[in-house]
C-alpha positions in Angstrom: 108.5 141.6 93.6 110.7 139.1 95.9 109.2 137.6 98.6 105.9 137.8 98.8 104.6 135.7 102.0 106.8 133.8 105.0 108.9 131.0 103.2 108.0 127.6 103.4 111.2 126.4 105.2 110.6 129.1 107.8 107.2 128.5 108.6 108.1 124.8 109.2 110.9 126.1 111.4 108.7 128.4 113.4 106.1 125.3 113.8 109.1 122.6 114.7 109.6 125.2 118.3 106.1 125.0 118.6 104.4 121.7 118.6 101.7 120.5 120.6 101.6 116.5 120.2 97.8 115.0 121.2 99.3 113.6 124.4 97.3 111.3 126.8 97.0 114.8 129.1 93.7 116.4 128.3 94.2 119.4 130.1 91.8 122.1 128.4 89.8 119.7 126.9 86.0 120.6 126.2 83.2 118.3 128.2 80.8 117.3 125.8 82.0 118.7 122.7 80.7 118.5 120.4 77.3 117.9 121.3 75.5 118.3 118.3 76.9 118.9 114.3 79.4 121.3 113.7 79.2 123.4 110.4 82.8 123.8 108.6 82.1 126.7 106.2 84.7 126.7 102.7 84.7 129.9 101.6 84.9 128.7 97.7 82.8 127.0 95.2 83.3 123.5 95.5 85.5 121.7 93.3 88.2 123.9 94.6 91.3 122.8 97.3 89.3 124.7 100.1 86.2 122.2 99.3 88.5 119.3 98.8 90.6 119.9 102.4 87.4 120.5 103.9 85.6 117.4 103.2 89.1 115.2 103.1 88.7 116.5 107.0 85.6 117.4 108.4 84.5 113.4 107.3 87.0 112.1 109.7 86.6 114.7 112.9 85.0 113.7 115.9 84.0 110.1 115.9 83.8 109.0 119.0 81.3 112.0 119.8 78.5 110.6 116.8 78.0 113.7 115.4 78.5 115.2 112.0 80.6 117.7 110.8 78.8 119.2 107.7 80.4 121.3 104.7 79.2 123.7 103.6 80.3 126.3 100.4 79.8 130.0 100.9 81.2 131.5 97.7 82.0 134.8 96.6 84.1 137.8 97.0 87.3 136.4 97.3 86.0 134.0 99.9 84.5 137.1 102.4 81.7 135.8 102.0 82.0 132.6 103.9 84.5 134.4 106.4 82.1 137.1 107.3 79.4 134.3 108.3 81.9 132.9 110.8 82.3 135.9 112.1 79.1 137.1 112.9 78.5 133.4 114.2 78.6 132.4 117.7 81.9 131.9 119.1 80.8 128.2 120.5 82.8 125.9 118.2 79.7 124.6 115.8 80.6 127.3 113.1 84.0 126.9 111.7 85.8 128.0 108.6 87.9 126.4 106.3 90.0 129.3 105.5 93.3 130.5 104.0 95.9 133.0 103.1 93.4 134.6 100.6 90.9 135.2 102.5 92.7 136.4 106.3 96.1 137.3 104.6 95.3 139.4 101.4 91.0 140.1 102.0 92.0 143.4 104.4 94.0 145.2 101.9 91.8 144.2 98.8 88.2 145.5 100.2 87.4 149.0 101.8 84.6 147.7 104.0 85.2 144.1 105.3 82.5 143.2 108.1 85.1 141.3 109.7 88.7 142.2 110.3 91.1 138.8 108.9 92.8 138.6 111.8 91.1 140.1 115.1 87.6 138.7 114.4 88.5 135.3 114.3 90.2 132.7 116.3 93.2 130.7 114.5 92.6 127.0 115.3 95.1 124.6 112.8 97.4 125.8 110.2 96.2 122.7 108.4 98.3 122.7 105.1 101.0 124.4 102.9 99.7 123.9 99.3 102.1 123.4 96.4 101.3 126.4 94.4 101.5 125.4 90.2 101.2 127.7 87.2 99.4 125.4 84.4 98.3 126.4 80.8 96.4 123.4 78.7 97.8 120.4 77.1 97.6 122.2 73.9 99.4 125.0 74.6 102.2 126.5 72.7 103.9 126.9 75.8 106.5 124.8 77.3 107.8 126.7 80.1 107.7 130.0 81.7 110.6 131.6 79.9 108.0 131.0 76.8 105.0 132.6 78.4 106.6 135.4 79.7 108.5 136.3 76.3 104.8 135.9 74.3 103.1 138.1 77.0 105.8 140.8 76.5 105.2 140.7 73.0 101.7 140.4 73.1 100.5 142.6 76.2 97.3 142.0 77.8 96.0 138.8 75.1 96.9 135.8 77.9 94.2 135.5 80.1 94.5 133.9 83.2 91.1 132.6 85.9 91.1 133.2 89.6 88.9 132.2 92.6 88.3 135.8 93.0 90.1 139.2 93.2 92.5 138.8 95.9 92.8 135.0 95.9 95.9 133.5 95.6 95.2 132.4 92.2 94.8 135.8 91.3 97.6 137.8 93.6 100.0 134.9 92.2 99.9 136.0 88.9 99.4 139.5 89.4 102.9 139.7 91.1 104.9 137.7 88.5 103.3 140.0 86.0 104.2 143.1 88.0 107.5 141.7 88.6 108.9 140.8 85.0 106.7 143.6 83.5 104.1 141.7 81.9 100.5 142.6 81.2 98.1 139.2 81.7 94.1 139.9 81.6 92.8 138.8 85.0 88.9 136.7 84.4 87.7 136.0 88.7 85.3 133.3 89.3 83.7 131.7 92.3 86.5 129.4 93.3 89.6 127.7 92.1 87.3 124.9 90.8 85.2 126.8 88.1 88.7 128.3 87.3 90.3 125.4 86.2 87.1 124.4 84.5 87.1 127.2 82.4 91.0 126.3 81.6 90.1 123.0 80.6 87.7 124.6 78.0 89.4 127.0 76.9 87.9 130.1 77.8 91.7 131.3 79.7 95.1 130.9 78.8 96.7 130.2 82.6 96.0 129.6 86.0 98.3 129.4 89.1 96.2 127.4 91.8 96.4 124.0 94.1 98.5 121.0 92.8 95.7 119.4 94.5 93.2 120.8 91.5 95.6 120.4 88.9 97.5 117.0 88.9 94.5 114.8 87.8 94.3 116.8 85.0 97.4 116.9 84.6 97.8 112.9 85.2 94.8 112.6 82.4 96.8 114.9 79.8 94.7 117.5 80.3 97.1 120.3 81.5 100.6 120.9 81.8 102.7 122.4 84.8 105.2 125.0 83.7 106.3 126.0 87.8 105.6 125.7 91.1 106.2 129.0 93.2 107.7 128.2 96.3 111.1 128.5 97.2 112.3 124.8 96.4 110.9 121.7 94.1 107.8 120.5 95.4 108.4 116.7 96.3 105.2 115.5 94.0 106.0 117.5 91.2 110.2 117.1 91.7 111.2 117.7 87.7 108.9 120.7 87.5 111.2 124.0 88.2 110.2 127.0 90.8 109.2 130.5 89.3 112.3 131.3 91.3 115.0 129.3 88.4 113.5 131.7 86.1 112.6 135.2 88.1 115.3 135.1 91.1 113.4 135.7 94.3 110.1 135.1 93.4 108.1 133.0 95.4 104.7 132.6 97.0 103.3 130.2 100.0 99.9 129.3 100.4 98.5 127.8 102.9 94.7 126.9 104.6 93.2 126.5 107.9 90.8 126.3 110.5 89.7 129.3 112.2 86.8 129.9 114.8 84.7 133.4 115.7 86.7 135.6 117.9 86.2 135.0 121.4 86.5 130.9 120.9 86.6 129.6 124.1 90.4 127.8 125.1 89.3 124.7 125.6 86.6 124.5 122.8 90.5 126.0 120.7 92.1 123.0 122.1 89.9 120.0 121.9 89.6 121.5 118.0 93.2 121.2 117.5 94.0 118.0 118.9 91.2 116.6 117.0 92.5 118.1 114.0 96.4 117.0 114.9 94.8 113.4 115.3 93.5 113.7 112.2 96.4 115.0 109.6 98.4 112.5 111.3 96.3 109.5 110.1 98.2 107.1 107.1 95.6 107.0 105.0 95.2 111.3 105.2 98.9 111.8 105.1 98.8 109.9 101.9 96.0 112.0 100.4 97.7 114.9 101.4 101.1 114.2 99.9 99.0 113.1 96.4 98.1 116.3 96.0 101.1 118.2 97.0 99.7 119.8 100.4 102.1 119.2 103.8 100.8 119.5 107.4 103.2 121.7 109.5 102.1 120.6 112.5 101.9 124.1 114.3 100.7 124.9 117.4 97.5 127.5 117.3 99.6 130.5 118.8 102.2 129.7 116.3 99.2 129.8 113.4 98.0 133.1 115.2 101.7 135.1 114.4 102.2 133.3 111.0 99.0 135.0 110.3 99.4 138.2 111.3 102.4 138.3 109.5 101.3 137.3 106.5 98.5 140.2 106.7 101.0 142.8 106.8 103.5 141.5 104.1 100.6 140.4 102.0 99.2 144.1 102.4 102.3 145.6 101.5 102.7 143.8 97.9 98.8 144.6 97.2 99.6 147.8 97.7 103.0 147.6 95.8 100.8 146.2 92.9 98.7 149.2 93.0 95.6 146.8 93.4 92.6 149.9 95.0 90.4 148.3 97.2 87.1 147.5 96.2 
């Protein structure tokens, strides 16, 4: 399958032209925003690295202005659900979505009938993370690394089972395109979010999962779970002894990323004063340290940087659903 999103390294080289530091200039800032609570909408169940990103941020947004940024989960359908009530929301910067590659990269190819479309109906804000992408099976697994799963797969088609936050998440498209590229057949089991996933390989009930280091590495700290790869295109710096898919299946990789996006028609300043706020905060010690404990990296892009990145990634993304023959639902 080769590549199946923009590379890490080149997404960090598109942001490093396009940085927009939170300079003592406030030109385009908002007056009086925000004046009352803003709602940050994560499109998954929480539990999940969209639940966990959202409340790492939305609890440090804004203080100076008193008022509360509130989560709160929308599950279902891949994360449309959530997306959709953004976009039908007014475009006045007190509904925002915590969103990601899933949902505004992969959700337009995977669903005939979208009340939204992933990129024109909403307003890219801050690309906020990349996320360190793992495969993990259980402690107790017979396998050791990925040459080992792939090798019992292909002799025993379609008996691993692997969770997923939902068709077309990237827990799901993940291992869909590593099976479609070595010829594999893995039995795909969606739930609500990458949370429940995980929970269900904890207990058992599935045999694999590709999903957020940030989900995995307490589990994996509590020898829980083990971490066969990583699939982006080098070693990610918390897990540095863990190899990529990529030593295994040359050219396969797969960068996932999350943001904050706002209903089309976001006002600029509202965009900016969101941004800086965000920059301000993925820039604090004590976030930058979460952040690198759970493997996710803050590119630092601008917002019209994010807005190409994602357009991008909905056509490339498009192309491999189709390439994996997934039909639209």
């Amino acid at each position: 399958m080769g590549t199946c999103t923009l590379s890490r390294r080149a997404m960090l080289a598109l942001a490093a032209g396009s940085m927009l530091r939170p300079v003592v200039a406030a030109t385009g800032a908002a007056p009086g925003y925000p004046g009352r609570p803003v709602r940050l909408i994560s499109s998954f169940a929480a539990g999940g690295t969209t639940d966990i990103l959202a409340r790492l941020v939305g609890k440090q947004l804004f203080p100076s202005a008193g008022q509360a940024v509130v989560v709160e989960n929308l599950p279902g359908a891949g994360g449309t659900i959530g997306a959709a009530a953004v976009a039908r929301a007014p475009a006045d910067g007190y509904t925002l979505e915590m969103g990601g590659v899933s949902t505004h990269a992969m959700a337009g190819a995977l669903y005939k009938q979208l009340p939204f479309d992933p990129v024109a109906s909403f307003e890219p804000v801050c690309m906020l993370v990349y996320a360190t992408t793992a495969i993990a099976v259980p402690a107790s697994s017979p396998f050791r690394s990925l040459s080992d799963l792939i090798a019992h797969a292909r002799a025993n088609p379609g008996r691993i089972t692997y969770g997923s936050g939902g068709i077309g998440s990237i827990n799901h498209l993940a291992l869909a395109s590593l099976a479609s590229t070595v010829g594999i057949d893995l039995l795909h089991v969606p739930y609500k979010g990458g949370g429940p996933a995980v929970t269900s390989l904890l207990q058992g009930e599935t045999q694999l999962f590709a999903g957020g280091s940030s989900l995995l590495l307490p589990h994996v700290r509590a020898g829980k779970l083990r971490i066969l790869a990583v699939t982006e295109d080098k070693r990610a710096r918390v897990l540095p002894d863990v190899p990529t898919v990529g030593e295994t299946v040359r050219g396969f990789r797969v960068v996932n990323w999350y943001g904050v996006l706002g209903p089309r028609g976001l006002a600029p300043e509202i965009r900016e004063t969101l941004w800086r706020e965000l920059d301000r905060v993925m820039r604090l010690p004590e976030v930058e340290r979460q952040l690198d404990s759970m493997g996710l990296e803050y590119p630092g892009m601008s917002s019209a940087a994010f807005k190409t990145a994602l357009a991008e990634d909905k056509d490339r993304w498009g192309r491999t659903i189709r390439e994996l023959g997934i039909l639209p639902e």
